[in-house]
Kinemage of the C-alpha trace (Angstrom):
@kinemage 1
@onewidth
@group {chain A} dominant
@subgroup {mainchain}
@vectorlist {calphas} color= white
{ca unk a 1} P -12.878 -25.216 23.636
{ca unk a 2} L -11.539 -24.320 20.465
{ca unk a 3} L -11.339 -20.911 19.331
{ca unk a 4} L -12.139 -20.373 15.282
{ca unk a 5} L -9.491 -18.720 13.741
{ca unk a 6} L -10.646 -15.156 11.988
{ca unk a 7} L -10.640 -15.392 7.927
{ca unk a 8} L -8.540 -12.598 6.555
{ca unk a 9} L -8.302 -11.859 2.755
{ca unk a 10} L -6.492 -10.213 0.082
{ca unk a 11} L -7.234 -9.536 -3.752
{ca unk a 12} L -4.123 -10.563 -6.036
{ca unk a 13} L -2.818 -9.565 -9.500
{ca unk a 14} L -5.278 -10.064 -12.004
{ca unk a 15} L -8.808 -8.754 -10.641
{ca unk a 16} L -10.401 -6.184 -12.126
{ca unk a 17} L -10.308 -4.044 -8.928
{ca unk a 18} L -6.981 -3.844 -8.752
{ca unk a 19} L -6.433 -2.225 -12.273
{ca unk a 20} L -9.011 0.985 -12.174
{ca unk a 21} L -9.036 3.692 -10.591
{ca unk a 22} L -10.691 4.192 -6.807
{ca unk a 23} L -13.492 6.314 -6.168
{ca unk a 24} L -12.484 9.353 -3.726
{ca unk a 25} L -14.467 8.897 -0.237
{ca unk a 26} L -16.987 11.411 0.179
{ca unk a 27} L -17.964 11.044 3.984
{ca unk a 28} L -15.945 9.421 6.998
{ca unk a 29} L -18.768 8.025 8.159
{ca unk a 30} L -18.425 4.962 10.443
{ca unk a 31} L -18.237 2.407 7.808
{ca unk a 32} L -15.342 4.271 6.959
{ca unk a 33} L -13.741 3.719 9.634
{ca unk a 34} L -14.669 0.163 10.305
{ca unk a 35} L -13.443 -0.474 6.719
{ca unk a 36} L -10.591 0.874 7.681
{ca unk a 37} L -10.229 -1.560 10.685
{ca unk a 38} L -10.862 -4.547 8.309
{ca unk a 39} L -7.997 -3.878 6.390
{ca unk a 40} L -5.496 -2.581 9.262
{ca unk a 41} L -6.459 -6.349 10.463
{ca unk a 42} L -5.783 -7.943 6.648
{ca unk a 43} L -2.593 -5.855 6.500
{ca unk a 44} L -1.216 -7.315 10.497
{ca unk a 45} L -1.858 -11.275 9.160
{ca unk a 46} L -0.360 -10.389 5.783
{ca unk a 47} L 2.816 -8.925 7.633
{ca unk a 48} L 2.207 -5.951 5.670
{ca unk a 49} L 3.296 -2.479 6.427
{ca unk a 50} L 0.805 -0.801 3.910
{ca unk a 51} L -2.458 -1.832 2.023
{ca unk a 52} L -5.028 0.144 0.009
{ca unk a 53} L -8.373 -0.398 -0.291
{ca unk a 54} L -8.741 -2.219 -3.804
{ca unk a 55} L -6.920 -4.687 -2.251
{ca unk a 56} L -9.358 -5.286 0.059
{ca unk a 57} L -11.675 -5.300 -3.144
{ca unk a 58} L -13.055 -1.801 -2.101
{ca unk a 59} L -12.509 0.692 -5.056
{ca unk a 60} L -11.601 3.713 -2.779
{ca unk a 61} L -9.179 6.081 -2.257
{ca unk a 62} L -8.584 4.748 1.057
{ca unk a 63} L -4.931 3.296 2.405
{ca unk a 64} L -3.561 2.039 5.584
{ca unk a 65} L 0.391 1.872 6.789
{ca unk a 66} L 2.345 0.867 9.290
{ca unk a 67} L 5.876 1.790 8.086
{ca unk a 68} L 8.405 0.700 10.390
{ca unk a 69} L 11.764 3.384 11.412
{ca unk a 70} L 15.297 1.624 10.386
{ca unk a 71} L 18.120 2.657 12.452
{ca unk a 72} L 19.606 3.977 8.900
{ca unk a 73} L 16.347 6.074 8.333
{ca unk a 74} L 16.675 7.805 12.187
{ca unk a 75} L 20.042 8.328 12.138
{ca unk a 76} L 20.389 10.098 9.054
{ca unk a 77} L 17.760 12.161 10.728
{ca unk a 78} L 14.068 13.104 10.316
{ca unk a 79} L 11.783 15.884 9.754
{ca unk a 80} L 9.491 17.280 11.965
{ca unk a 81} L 6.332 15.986 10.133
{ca unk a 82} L 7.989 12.772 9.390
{ca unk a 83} L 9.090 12.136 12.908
{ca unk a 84} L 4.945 12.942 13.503
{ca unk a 85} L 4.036 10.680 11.152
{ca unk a 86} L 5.977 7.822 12.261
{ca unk a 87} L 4.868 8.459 15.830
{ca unk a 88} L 1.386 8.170 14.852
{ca unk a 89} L 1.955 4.745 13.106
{ca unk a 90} L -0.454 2.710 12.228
{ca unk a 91} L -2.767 4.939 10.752
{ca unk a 92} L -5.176 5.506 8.057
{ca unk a 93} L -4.963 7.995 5.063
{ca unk a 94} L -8.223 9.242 3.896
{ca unk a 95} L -7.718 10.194 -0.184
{ca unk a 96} L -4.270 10.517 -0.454
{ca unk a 97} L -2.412 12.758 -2.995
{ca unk a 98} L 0.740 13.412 -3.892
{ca unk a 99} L 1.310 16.928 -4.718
{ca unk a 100} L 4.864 17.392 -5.791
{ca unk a 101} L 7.598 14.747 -6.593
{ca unk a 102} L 11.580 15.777 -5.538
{ca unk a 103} L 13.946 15.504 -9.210
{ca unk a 104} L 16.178 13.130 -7.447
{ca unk a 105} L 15.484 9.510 -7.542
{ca unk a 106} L 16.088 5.933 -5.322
{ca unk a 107} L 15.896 2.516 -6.175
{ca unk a 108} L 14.357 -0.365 -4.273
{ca unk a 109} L 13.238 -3.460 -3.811
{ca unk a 110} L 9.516 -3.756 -3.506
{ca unk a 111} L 7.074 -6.272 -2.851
{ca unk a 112} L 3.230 -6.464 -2.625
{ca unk a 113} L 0.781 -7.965 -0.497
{ca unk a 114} L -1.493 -8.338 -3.973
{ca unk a 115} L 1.871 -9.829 -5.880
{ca unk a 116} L 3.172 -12.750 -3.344
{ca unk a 117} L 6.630 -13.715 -3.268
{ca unk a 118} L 7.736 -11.720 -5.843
{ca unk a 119} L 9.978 -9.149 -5.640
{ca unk a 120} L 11.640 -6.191 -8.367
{ca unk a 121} L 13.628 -2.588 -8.558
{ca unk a 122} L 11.266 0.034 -8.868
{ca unk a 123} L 13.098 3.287 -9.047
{ca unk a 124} L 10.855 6.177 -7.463
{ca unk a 125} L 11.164 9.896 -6.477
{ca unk a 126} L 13.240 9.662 -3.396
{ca unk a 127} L 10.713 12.343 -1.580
{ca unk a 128} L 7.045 13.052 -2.126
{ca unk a 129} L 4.864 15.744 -0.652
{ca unk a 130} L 0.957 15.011 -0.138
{ca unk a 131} L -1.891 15.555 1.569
{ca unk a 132} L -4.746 13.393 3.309
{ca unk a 133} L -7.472 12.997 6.036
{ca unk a 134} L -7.268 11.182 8.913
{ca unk a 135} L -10.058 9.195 9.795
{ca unk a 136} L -11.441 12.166 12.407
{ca unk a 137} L -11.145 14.446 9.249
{ca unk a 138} L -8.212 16.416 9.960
{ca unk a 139} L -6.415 17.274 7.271
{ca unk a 140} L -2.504 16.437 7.054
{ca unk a 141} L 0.584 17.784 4.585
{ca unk a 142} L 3.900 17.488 4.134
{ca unk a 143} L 7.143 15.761 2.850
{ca unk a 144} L 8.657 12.504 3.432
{ca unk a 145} L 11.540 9.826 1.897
{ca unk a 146} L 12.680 6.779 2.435
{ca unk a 147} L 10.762 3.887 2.818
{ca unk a 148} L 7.603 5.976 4.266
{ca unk a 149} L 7.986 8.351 1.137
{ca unk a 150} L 8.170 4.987 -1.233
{ca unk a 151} L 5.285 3.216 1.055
{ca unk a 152} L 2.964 6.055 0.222
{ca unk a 153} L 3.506 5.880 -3.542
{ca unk a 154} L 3.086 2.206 -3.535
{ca unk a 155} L -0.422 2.522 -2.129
{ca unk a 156} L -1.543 5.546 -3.764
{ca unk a 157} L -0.499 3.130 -7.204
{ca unk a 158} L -2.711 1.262 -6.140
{ca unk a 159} L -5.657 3.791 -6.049
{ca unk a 160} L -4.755 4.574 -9.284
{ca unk a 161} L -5.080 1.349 -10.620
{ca unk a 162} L -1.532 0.525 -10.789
{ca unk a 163} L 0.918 -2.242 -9.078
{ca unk a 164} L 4.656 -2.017 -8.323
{ca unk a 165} L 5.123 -4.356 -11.695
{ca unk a 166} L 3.863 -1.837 -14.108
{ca unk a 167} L 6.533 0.496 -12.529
{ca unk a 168} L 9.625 -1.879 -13.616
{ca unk a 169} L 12.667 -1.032 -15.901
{ca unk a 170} L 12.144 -3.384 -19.160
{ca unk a 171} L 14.526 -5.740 -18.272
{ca unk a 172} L 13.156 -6.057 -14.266
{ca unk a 173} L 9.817 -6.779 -16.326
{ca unk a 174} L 11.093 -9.705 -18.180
{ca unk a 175} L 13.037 -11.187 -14.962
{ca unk a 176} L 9.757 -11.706 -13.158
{ca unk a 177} L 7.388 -12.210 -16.515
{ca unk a 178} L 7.076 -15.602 -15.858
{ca unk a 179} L 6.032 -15.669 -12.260
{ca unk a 180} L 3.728 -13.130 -12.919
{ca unk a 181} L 1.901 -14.758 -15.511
{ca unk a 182} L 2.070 -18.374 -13.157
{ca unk a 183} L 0.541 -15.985 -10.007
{ca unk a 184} L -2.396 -14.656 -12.263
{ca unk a 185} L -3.221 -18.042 -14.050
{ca unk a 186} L -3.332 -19.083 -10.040
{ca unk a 187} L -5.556 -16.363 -9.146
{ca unk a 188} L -8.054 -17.197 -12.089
{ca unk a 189} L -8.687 -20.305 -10.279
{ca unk a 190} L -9.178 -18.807 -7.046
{ca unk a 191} L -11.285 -16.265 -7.651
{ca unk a 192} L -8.097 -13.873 -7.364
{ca unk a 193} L -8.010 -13.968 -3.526
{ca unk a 194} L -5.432 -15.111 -1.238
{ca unk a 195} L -6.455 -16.345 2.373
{ca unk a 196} L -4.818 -16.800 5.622
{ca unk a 197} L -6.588 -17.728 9.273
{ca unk a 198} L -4.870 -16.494 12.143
């Protein structure tokens, strides 16, 4: 009569996964993809729009997004492979890299699925250009900004071991040093995973 509600995690500040590099994936083979699933799934009851696999406390170079298109973003106008990439939202990036960072910069708020409720300036290269798989192995490149462009280097941080905070301006650092410190002293007692049922 009463359906159980499905058990979705996420690993926070503070364990070891999250702070070493991920192992590139050698085969999309199908627990690939189902991994893949898992954390599209993780990423919906988080209200995420992107989440890597260490957060999913799989140490591989594996990331899913969902970036959503502001008015702001389409009106200004897109490119051709970022209008393709947004059409083909949600999808999953097979080992991500960026290849080549534009000289001009943009500052933004960012948060983190991994880092709850807390929330900095992390200046960035206002475009990227990279390349991936999908998860049928074809290959993608190109060049994107705004919040997909910043999206994409927040998650390949995170294959790289880092998090949004290690990315703040000294003073942004010492704004949020406390809470920081507070979240990981949480996550020490809870095995440095955070839990929702939907």
């Amino acid at each position: 009569m009463f359906k159980r509600k499905a058990r979705y995690e996420v690993r926070t500040a503070g364990d070891p996964v999250l702070s070493r590099a991920a192992a590139p994936v050698g085969m999309i083979t199908d627990e690939i993809k189902q991994l893949a699933e898992k954390m599209f799934q993780s990423m919906v009851a988080f209200d995420g729009i992107g989440l890597a696999a260490p957060q999913y406390g799989e140490s591989l170079r594996l990331i899913v997004i969902d970036v959503p298109l502001s008015d702001e973003e389409k009106a200004a106008g897109l490119t051709p492979f970022e209008e393709s990439m947004y059409n083909s939202m949600p999808m999953a990036l097979v080992n991500p890299e960026i290849t080549a960072v534009s000289g001009d910069v943009a500052e933004r708020d960012e948060g983190c699925l991994s880092v709850p409720e807390i929330y900095a300036p992390v200046v960035r290269p206002a475009r990227v250009a990279f390349r991936a798989q999908l998860l049928s192995g074809t290959p993608i490149e190109g060049e994107c900004g705004g919040l997909l462009g910043r999206c994409l280097q927040h998650e390949i941080d995170h294959l790289d071991g880092y998090l949004f905070t290690d990315r703040l301006s000294p003073e942004a650092a010492r704004r949020i040093e406390g809470q920081f410190k507070r979240l990981v002293e949480f996550g020490k007692s809870h095995d440095f995973r955070r839990v929702t049922r939907k």
